[in-house]
N, C-alpha and C positions, 0 to 999 in steps of 0.2 A: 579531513573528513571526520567528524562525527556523530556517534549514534546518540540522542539525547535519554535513550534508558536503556542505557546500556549494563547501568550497575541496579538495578532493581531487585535484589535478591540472586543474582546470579554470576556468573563469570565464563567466559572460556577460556579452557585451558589449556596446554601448547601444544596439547594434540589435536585442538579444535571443538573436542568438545564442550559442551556448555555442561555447566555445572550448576544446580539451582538448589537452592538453601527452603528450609518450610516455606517459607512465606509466596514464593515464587512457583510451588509443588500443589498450593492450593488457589493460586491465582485463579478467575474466573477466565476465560475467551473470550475474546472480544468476536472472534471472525469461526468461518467453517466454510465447509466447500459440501457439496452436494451434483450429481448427475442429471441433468434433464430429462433424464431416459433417449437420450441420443446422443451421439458422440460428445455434444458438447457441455463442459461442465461449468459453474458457479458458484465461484468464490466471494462470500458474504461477510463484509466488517458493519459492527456499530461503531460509528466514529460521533467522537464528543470536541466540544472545542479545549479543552483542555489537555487535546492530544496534539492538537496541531499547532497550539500554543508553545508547545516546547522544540517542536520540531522548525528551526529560528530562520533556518534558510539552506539553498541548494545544499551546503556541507555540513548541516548540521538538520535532521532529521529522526523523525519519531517512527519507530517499527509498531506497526498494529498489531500484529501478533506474531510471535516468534515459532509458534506449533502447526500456522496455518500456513504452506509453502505452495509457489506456483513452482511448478518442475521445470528445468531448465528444456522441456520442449514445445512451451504452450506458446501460443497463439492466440491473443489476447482479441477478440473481435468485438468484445461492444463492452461499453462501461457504461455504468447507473447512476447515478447519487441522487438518495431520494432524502428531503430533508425533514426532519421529525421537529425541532423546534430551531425556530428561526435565528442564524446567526448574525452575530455583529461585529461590527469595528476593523475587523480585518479587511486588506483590498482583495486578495486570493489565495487559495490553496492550491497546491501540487499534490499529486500522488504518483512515487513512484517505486523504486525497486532499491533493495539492499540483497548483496549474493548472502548469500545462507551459510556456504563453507565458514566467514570466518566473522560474519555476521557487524561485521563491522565497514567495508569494502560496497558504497554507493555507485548501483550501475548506472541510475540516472534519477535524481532525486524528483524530474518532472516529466518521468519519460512515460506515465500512461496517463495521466490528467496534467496538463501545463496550464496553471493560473485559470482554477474557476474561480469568476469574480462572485464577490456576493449578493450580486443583483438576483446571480444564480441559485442564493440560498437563503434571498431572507424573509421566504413564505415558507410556514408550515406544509408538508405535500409536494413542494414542485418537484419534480423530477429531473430531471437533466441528464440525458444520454446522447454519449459520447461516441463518434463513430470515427473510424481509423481516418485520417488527414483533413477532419471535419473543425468546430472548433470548441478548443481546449482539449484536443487531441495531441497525446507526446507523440515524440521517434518511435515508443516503443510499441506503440498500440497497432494491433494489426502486420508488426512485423514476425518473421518467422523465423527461424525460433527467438521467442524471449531471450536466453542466453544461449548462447552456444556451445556452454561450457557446464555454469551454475545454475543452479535451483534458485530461488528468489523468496524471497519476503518483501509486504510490501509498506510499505513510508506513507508520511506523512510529513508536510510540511506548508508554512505561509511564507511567502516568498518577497513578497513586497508588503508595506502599507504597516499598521500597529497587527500586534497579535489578535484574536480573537478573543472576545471575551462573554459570548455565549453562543448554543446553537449544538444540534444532535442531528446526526444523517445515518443513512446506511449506503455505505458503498457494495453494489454487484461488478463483478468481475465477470464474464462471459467468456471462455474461453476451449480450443480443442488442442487434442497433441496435435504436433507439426511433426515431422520426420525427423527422428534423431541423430544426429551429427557427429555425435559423440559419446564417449560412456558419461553417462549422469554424475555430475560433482554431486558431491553431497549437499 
């Protein structure tokens, strides 16, 4: 398995932590999360194709953002992808989960979008939400808890078909705590 920016200005080190160099210290964010003002909260990335372009397949995947973590007790209930300019050439994307401890370890590279095709992305505007056992729904969406264990970051990847060679979306995360199971990995 690997992470395809993994070495972008940074490292982890063998205590687990990540260790980031300037360039990586002033990186911008791609993603954020925000509260609805109800339980449930929303986790936001800008995704471009040239992210999902290196993320090559199920074992080799691209991390959206490394600062923005789904807690190892969410409950993932509904997913967005709304597309800002239209992609191409690719047959589908995945999105899914890398654990966060050692940020390298894929829980499931297609486990909360499995292969949105890009019929699904190649008008500016469309939206496409995702609902738990609906379609291009993973394992992971709507099950409880996300990990059992670990906190999550989330991936990106094209899994079939040529890479992608244009196209901008914003992926929502909608999601609440589940009951925790366990003590929270890092």
């Amino acid at each position: 398995m690997t992470i395809a920016n993994s070495v972008t200005g940074a490292w982890v080190n063998s205590d687990g932590l990540r260790v980031k160099f300037p360039s990586e210290l002033v990186k911008k964010s791609t993603g954020g999360e925000y509260n609805a003002l109800t339980s449930q909260h929303i986790t936001e990335f800008d995704i471009d194709w040239t992210q999902a372009a290196l993320g090559t397949s199920a074992t080799v995947v691209y991390i959206l953002d490394y600062e923005v973590v789904l807690p190892n007790t969410a409950v993932v209930e509904k997913i967005e992808f709304i597309t800002g300019t239209a992609w191409a050439t690719d047959t589908s994307i995945s999105i899914g989960t890398v654990r966060r401890s050692d940020f390298t370890t894929i829980i499931d590279a297609d486990g909360l979008v499995d292969a949105l095709i890009l019929a699904e992305r190649n008008l500016a505007g469309e939206t496409t939400v995702i609902l738990p056992g609906g379609t291009y729904s993973g394992v992971l969406l709507g099950a409880q808890p996300l990990d059992a264990t670990y906190d999550s970051l989330v991936s990106i990847c094209f899994e079939s078909g040529s890479a992608p060679t244009a196209g901008t979306g914003q992926l929502k995360i909608y999601w609440t705590n589940g009951v925790v199971t366990t003590n929270a990995g890092v």
